[in-house]
C-alpha positions as protocol buffer text, in pm:
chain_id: "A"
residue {
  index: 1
  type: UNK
  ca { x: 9732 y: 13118 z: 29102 }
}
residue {
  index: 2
  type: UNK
  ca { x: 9919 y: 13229 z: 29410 }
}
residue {
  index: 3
  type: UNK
  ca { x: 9786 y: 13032 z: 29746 }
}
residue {
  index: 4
  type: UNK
  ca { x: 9785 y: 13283 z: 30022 }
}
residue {
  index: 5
  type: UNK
  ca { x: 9955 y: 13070 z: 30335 }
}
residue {
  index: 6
  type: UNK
  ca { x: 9771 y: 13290 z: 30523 }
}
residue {
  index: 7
  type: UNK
  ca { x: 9416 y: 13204 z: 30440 }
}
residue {
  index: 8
  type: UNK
  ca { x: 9521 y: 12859 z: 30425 }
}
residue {
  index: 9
  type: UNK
  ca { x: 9634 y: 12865 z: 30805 }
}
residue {
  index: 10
  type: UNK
  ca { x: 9333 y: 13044 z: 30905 }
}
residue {
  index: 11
  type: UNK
  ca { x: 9039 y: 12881 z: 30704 }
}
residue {
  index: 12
  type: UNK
  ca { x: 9219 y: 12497 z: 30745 }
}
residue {
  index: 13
  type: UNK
  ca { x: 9130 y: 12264 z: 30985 }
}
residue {
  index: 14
  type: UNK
  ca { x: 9323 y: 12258 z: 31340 }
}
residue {
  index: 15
  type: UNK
  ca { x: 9274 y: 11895 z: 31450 }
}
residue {
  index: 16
  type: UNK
  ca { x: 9376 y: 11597 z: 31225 }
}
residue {
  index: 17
  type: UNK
  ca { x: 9061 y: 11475 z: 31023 }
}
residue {
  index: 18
  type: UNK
  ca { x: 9299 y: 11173 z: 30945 }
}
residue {
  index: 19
  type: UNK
  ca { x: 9294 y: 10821 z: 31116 }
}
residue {
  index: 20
  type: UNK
  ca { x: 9620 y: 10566 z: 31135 }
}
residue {
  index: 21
  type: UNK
  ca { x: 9569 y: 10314 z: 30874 }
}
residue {
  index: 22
  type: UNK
  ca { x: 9908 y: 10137 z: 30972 }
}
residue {
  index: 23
  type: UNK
  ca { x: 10102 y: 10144 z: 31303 }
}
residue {
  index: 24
  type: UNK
  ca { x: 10391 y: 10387 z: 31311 }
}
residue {
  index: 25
  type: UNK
  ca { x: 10725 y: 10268 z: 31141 }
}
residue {
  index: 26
  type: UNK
  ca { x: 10623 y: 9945 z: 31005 }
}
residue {
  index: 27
  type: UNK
  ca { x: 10777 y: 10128 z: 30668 }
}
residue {
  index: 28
  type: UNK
  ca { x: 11089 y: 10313 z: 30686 }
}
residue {
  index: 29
  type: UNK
  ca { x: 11101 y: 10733 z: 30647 }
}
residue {
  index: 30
  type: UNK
  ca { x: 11166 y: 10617 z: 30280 }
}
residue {
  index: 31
  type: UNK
  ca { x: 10742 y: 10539 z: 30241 }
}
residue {
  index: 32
  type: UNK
  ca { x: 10635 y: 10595 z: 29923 }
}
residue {
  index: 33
  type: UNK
  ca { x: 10469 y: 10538 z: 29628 }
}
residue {
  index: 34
  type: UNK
  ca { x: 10101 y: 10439 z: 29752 }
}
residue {
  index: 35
  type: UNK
  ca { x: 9890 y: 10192 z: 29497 }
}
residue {
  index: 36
  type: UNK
  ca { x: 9592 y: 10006 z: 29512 }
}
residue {
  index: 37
  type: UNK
  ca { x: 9537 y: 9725 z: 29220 }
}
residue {
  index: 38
  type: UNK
  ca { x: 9231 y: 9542 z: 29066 }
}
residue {
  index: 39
  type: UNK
  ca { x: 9124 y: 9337 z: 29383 }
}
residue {
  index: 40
  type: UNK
  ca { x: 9142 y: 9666 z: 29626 }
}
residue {
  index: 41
  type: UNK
  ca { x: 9423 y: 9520 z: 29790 }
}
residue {
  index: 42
  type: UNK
  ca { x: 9704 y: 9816 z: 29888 }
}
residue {
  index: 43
  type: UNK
  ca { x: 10101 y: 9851 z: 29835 }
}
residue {
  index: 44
  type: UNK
  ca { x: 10364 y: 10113 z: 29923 }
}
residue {
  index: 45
  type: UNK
  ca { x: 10759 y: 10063 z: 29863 }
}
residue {
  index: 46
  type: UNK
  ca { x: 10965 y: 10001 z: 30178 }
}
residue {
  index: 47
  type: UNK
  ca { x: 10834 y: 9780 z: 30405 }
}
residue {
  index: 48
  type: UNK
  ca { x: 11052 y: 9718 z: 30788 }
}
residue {
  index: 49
  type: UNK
  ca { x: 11363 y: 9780 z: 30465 }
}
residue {
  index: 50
  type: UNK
  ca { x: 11445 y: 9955 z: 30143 }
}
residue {
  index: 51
  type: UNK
  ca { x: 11417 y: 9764 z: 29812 }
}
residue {
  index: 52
  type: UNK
  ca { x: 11086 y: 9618 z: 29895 }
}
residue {
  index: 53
  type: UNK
  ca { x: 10737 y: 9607 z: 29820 }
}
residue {
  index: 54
  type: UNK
  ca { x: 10498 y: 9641 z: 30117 }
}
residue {
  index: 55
  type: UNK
  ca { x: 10150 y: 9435 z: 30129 }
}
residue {
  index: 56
  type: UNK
  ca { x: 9894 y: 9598 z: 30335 }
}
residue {
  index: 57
  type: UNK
  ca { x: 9591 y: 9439 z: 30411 }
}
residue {
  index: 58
  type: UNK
  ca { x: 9214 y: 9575 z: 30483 }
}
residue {
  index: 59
  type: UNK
  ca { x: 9267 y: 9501 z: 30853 }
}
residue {
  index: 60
  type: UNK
  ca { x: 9574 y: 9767 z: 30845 }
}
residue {
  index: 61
  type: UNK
  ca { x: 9826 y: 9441 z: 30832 }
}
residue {
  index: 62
  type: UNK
  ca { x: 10134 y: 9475 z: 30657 }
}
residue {
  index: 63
  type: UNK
  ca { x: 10405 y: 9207 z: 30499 }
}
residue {
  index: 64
  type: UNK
  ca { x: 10657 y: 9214 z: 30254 }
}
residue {
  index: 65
  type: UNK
  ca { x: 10537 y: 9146 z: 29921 }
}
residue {
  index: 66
  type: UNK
  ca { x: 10827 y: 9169 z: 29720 }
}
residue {
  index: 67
  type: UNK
  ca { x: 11165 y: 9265 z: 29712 }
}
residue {
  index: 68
  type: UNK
  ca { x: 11324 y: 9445 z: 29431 }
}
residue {
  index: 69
  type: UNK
  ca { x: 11686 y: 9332 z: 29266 }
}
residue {
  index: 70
  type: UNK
  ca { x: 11984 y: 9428 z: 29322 }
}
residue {
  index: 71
  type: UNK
  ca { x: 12020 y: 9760 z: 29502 }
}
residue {
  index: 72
  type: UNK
  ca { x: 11722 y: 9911 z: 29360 }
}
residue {
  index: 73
  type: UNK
  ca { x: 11470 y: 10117 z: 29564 }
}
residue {
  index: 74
  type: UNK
  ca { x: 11117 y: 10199 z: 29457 }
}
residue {
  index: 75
  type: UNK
  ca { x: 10916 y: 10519 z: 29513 }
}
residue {
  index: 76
  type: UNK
  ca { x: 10587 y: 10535 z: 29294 }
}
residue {
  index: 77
  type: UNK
  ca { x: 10398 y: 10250 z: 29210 }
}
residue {
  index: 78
  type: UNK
  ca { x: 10102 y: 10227 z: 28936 }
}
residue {
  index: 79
  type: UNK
  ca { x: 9895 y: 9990 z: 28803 }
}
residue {
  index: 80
  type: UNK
  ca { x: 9723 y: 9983 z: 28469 }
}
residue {
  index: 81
  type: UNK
  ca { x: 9439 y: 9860 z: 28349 }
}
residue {
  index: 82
  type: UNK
  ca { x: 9520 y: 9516 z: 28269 }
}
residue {
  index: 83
  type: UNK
  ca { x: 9658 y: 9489 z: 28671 }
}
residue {
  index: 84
  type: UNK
  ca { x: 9981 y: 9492 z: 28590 }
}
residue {
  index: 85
  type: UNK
  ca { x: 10204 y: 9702 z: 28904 }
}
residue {
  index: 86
  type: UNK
  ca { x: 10497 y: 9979 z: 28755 }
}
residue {
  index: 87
  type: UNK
  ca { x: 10782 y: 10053 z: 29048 }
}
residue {
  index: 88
  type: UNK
  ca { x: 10978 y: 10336 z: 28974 }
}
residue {
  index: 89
  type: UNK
  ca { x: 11363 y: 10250 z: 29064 }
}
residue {
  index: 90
  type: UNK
  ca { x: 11514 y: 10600 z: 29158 }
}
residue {
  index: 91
  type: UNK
  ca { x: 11852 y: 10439 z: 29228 }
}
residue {
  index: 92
  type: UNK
  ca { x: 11903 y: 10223 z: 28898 }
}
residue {
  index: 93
  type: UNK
  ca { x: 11726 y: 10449 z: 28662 }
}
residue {
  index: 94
  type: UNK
  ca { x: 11446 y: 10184 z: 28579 }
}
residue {
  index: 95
  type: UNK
  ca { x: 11092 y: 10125 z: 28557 }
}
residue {
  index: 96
  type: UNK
  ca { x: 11017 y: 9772 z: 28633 }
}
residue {
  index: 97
  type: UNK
  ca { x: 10689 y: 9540 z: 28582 }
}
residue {
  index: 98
  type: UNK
  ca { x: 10543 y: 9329 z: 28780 }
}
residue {
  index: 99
  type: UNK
  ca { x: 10301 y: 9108 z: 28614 }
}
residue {
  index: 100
  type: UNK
  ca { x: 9961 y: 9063 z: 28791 }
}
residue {
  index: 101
  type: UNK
  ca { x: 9900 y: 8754 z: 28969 }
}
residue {
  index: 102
  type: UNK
  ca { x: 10345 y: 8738 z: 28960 }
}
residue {
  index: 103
  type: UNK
  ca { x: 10583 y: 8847 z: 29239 }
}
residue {
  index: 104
  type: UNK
  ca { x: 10885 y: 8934 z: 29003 }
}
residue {
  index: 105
  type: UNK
  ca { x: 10994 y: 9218 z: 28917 }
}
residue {
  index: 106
  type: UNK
  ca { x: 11103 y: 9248 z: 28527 }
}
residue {
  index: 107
  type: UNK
  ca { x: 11305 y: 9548 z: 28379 }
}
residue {
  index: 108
  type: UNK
  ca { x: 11054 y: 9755 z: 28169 }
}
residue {
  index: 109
  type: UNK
  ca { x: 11246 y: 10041 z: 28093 }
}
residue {
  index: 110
  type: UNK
  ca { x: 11617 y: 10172 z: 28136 }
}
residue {
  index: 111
  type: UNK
  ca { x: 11775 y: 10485 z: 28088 }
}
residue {
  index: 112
  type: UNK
  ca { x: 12113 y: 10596 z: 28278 }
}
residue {
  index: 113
  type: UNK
  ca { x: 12090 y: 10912 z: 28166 }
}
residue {
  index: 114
  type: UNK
  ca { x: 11761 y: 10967 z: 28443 }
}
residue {
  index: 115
  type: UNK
  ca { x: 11868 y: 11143 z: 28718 }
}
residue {
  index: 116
  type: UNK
  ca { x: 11650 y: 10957 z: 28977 }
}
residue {
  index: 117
  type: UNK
  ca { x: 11313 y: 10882 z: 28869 }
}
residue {
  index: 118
  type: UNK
  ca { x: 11035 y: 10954 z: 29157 }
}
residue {
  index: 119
  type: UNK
  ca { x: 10690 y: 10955 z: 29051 }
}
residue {
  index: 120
  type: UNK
  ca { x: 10494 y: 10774 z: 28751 }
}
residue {
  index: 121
  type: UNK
  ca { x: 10101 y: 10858 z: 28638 }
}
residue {
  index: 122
  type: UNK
  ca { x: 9961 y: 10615 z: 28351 }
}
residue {
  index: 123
  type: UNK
  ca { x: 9721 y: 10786 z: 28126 }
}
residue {
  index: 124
  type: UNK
  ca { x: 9423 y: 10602 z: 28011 }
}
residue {
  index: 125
  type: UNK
  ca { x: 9620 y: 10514 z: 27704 }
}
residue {
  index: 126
  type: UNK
  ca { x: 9896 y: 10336 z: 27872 }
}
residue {
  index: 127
  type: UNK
  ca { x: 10136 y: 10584 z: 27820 }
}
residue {
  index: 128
  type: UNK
  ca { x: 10337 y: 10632 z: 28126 }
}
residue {
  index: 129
  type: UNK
  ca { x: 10513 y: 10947 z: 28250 }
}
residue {
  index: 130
  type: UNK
  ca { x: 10799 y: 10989 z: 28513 }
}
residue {
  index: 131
  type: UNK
  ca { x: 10892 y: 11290 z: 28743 }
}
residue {
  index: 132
  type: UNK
  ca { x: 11293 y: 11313 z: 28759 }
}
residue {
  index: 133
  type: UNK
  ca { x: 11426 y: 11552 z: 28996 }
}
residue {
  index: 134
  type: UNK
  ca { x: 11804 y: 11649 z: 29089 }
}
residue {
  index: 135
  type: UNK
  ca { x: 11818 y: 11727 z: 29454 }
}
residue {
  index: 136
  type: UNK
  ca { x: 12114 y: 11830 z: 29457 }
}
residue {
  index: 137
  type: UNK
  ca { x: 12091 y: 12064 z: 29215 }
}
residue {
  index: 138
  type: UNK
  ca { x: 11761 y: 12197 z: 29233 }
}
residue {
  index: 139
  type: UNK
  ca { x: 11638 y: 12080 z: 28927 }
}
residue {
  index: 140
  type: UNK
  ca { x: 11424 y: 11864 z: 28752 }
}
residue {
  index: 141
  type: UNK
  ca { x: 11320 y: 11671 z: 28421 }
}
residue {
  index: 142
  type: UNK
  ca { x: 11050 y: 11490 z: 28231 }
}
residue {
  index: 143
  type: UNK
  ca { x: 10989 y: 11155 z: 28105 }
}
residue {
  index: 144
  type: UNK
  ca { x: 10756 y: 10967 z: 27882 }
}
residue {
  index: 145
  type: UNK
  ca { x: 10802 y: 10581 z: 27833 }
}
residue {
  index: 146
  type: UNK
  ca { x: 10659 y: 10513 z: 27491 }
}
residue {
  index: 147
  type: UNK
  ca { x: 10499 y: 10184 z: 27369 }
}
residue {
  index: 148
  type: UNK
  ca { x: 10843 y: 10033 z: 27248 }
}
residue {
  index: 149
  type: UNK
  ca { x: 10933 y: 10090 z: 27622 }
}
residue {
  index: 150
  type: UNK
  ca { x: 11173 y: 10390 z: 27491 }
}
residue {
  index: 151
  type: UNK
  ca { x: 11221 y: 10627 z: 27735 }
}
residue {
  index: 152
  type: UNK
  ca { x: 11229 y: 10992 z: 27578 }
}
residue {
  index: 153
  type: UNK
  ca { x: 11309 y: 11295 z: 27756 }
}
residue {
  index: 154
  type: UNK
  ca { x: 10960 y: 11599 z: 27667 }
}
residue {
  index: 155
  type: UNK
  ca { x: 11098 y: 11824 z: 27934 }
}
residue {
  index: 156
  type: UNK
  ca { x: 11427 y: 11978 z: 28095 }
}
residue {
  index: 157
  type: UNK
  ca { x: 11543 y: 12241 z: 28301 }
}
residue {
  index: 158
  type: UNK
  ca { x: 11238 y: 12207 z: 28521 }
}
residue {
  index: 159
  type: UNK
  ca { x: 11280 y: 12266 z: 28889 }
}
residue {
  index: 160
  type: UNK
  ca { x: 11248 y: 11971 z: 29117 }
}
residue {
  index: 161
  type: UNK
  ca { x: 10978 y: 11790 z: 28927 }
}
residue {
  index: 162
  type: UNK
  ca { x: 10783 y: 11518 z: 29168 }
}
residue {
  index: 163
  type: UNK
  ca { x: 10394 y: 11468 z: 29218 }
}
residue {
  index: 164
  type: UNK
  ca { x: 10235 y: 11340 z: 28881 }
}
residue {
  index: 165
  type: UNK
  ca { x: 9883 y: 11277 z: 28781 }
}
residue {
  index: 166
  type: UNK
  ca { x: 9718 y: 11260 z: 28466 }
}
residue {
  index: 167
  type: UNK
  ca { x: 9336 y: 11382 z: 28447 }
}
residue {
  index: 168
  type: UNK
  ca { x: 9061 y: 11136 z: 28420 }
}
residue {
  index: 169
  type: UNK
  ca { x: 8941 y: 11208 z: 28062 }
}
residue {
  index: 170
  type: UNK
  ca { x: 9348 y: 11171 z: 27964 }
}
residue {
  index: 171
  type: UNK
  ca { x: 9353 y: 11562 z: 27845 }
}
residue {
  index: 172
  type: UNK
  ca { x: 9588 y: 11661 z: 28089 }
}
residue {
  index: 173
  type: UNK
  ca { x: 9885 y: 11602 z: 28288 }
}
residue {
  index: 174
  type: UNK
  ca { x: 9969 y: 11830 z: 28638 }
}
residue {
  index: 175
  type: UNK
  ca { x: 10352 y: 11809 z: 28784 }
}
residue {
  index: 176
  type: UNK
  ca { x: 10472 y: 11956 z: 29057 }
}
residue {
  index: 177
  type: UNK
  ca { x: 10814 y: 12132 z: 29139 }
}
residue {
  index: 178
  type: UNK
  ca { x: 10829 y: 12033 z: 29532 }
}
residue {
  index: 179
  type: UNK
  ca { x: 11098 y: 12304 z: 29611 }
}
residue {
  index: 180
  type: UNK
  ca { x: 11016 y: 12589 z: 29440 }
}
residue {
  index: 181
  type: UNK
  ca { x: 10653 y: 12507 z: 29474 }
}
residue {
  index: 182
  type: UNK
  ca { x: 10479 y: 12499 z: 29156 }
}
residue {
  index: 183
  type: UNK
  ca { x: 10214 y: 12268 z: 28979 }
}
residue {
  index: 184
  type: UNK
  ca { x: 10239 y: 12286 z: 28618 }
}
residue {
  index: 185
  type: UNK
  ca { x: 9950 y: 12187 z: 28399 }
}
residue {
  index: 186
  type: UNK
  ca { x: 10011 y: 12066 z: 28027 }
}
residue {
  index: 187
  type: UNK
  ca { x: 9780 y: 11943 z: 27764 }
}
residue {
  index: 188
  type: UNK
  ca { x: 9836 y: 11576 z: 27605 }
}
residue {
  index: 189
  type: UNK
  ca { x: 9813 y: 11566 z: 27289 }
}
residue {
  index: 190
  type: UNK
  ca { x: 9714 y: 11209 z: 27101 }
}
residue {
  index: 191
  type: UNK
  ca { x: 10028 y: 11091 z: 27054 }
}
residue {
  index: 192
  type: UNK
  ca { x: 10129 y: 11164 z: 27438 }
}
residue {
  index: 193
  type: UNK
  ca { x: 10311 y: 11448 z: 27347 }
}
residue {
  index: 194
  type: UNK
  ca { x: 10313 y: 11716 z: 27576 }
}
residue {
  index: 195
  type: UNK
  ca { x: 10168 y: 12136 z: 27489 }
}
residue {
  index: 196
  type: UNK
  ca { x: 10034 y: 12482 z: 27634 }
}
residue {
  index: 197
  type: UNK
  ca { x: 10220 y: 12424 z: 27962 }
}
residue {
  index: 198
  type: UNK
  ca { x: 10063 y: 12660 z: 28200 }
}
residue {
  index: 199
  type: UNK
  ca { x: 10127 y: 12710 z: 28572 }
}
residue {
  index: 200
  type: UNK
  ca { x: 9809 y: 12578 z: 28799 }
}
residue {
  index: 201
  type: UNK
  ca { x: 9911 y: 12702 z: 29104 }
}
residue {
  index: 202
  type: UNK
  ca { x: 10208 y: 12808 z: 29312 }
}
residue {
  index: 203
  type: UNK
  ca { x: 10241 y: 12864 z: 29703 }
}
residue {
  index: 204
  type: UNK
  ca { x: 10423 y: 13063 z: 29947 }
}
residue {
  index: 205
  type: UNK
  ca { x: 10551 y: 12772 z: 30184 }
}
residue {
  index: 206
  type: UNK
  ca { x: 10606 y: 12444 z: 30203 }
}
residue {
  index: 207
  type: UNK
  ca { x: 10655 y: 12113 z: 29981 }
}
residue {
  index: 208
  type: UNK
  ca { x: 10481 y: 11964 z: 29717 }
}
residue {
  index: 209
  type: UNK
  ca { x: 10516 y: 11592 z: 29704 }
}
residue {
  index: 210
  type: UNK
  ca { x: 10241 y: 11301 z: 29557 }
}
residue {
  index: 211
  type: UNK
  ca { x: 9937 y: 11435 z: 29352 }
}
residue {
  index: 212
  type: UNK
  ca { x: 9605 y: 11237 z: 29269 }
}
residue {
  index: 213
  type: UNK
  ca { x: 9307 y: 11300 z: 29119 }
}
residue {
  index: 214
  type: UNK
  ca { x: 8945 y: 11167 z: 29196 }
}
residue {
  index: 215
  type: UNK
  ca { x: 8669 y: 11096 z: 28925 }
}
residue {
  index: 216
  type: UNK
  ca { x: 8561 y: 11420 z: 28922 }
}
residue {
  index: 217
  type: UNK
  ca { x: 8914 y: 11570 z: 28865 }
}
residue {
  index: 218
  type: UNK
  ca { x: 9006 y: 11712 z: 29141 }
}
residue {
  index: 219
  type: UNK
  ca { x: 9309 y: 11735 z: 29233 }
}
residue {
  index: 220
  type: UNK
  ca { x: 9469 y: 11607 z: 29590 }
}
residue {
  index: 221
  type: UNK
  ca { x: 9813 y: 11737 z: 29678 }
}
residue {
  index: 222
  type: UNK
  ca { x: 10045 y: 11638 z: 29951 }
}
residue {
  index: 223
  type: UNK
  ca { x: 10177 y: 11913 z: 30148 }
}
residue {
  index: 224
  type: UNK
  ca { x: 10532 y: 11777 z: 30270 }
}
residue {
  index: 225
  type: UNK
  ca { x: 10624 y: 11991 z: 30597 }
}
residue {
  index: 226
  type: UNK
  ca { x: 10258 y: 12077 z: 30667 }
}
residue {
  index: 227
  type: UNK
  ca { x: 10076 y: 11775 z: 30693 }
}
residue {
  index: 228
  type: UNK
  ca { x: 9820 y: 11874 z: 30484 }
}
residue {
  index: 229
  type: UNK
  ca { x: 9635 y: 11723 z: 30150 }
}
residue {
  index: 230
  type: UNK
  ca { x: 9522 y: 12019 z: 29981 }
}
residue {
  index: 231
  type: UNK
  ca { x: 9200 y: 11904 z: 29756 }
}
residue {
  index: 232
  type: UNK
  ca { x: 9191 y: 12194 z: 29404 }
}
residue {
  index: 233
  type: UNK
  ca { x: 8900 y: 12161 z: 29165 }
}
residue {
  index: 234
  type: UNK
  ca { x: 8974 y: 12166 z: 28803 }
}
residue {
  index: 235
  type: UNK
  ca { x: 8920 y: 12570 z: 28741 }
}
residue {
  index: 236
  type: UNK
  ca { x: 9138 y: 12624 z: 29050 }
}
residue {
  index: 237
  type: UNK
  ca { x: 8914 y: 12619 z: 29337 }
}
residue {
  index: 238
  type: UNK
  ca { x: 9031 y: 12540 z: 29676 }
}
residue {
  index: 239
  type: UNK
  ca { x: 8739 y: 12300 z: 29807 }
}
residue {
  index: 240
  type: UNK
  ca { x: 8923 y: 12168 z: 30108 }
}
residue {
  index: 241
  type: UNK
  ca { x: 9259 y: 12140 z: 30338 }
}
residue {
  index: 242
  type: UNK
  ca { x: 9306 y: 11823 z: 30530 }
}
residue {
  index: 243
  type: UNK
  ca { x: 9483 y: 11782 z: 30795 }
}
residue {
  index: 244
  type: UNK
  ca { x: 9708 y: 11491 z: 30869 }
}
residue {
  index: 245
  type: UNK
  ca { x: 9851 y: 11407 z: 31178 }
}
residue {
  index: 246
  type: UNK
  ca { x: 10273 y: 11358 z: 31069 }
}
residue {
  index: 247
  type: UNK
  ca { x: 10364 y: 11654 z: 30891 }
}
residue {
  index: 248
  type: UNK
  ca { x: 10545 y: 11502 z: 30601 }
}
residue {
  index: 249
  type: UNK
  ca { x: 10284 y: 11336 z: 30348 }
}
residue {
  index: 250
  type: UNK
  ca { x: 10499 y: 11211 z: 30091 }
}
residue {
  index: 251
  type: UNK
  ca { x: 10213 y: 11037 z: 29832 }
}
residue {
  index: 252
  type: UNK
  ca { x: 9858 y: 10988 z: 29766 }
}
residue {
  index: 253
  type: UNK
  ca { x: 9654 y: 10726 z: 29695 }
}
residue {
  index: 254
  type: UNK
  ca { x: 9265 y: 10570 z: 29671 }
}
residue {
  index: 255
  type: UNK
  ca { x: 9113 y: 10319 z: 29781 }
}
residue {
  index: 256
  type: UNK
  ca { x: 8881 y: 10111 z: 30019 }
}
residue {
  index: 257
  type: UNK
  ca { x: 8525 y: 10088 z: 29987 }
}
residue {
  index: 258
  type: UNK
  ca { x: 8422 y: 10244 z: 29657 }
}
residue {
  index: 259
  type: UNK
  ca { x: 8763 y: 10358 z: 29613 }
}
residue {
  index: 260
  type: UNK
  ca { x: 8676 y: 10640 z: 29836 }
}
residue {
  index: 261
  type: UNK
  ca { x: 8901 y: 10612 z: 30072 }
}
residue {
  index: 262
  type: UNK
  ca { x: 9261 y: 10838 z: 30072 }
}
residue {
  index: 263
  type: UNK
  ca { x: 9574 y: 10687 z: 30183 }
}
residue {
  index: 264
  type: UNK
  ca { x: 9881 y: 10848 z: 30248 }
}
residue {
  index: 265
  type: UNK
  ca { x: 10231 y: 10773 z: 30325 }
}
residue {
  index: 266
  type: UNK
  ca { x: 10405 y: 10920 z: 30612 }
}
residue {
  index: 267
  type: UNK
  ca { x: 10785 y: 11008 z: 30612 }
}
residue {
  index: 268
  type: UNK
  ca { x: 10786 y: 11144 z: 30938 }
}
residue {
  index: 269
  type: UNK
  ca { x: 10594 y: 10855 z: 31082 }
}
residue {
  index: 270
  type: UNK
  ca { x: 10699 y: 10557 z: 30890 }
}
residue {
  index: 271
  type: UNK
  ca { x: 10329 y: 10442 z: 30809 }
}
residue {
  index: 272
  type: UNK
  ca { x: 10020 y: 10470 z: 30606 }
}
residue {
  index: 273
  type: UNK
  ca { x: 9718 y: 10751 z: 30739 }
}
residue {
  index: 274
  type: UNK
  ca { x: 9376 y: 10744 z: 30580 }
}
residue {
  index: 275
  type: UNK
  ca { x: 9064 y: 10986 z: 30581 }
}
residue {
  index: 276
  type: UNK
  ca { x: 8742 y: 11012 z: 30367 }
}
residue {
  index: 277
  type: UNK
  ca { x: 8783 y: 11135 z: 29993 }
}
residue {
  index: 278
  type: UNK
  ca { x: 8528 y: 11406 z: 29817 }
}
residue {
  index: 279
  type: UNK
  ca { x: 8471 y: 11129 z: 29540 }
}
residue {
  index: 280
  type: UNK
  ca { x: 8631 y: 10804 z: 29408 }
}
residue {
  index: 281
  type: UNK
  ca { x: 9006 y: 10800 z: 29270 }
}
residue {
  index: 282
  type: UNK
  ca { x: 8994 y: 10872 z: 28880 }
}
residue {
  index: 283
  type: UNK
  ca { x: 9220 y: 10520 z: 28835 }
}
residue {
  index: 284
  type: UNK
  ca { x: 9047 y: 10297 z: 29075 }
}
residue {
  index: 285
  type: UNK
  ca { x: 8723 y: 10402 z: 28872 }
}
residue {
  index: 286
  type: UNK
  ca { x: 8953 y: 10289 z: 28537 }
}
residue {
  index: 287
  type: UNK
  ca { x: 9021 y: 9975 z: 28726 }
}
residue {
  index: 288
  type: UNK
  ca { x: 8683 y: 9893 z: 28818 }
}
């Protein structure tokens, strides 16, 4: 499905429906990763520096939670169903765990051959998949970390793989290739396998960055360059545009009250924006 930039500039809002959740540039431009865990309390990576773990409270109060080792720097964050938090390290190749109710963050997976992994989704299963693009050269790969906390490569060749969500019921997975603009949807089989890859949508202009989905299964995606979160039903459908006040969203998540509540991270701004979601997230109704 090709998305006309024209009928998106002329049937999308003009004024930003969103709000400031946080003030401008308590994060750096490196803002990612948004997550909410069990208690409803919200995290994004990069807090005042890179390597950490922001805290930020219902009040829109931010602190440092954590800070990761070394020289690492998160981007996406997930949490599964026992409450445990998953940081994906795009400079040391790593997924690390944070154990709920703990601060520390263990090594969960490794592999150097990654080129920089960006973005991680958790099916309902556990199984955990990572986005892994190559800026530099355009491309993009990936990832599945297994049980046995293998890493195995199911895709390559890709273009600049980054948003990645997997469907509430588990069926599906949807990645997205931010440069050339693409959102791929594959089926998953049982053993977290990946078939029938089939393209979802594509567009004319603009970036693709973080993707979520609510209960219902609609999908949310960040429109980096347009400040936009463009909300696509299942079969396709284009049910709304939001605008956002920064133009460069860089991930999605849910939240608040009923988990109906969208954050975003801003790169241009350095903070967190919210605005009303259609329905609440698809994993903060598996936490809850």
């Amino acid at each position: 499905m090709l998305v006309s930039a024209l009928w998106l500039c002329s049937c999308g809002p003009q004024k930003a429906t969103s709000s400031d959740f946080t003030p401008e540039w308590g994060f750096t431009k490196g803002i990612e990763g948004p997550a909410v865990d069990q208690d409803g309390k919200l995290y994004a990576v990069n807090y005042r520096e890179e390597g950490t773990i922001g805290i930020v409270y219902e009040n829109g109060e931010s602190a440092v939670f954590t800070k990761l080792p070394g020289k690492s720097i998160g981007n996406g964050i997930r949490f599964d169903s026992a409450g445990h938090m998953y940081v994906a390290d795009y400079v040391g190749h790593t997924v690390y765990r944070i154990e709920k109710g703990g601060k520390k963050a263990e090594v969960y997976a490794h592999n150097p051959d990654m080129s920089q992994p960006n973005d991680l989704a958790i099916a309902p299963n556990g199984t955990i998949y990572l986005s892994d693009p190559n800026w530099a050269e355009g491309t993009g790969r990936l990832w599945q970390v297994k049980a046995n906390k293998e890493i195995v490569l199911l895709e390559d060749h890709m273009g600049t793989t980054n948003g990645i969500e997997v469907s509430p019921d588990g069926k599906n997975l949807y990645v997205n290739e931010s440069v050339q603009r693409n959102i791929w949807r594959y089926d998953i089989d049982p053993d977290g396998s990946l078939g029938n890859k089939t393209r979802f949508m594509t567009f004319e202009d603009f970036g693709l960055d973080g993707m979520r989905c609510d209960a219902k299964g609609n999908l949310y995606v960040t429109r980096y360059g347009k400040g936009t979160v463009l909300i696509v039903s299942p079969n396709k459908k284009i049910i709304k545009e939001v605008q956002l006040k920064g133009k460069k969203p860089s991930n999605i998540t849910f939240g608040g009250k009923n988990g109906k509540t969208c954050f975003v991270t801003m790169a241009d701004r350095g903070n967190l924006e919210s605005f009303p979601a259609l329905n609440p997230g698809a994993f903060h109704k598996r936490l809850h």
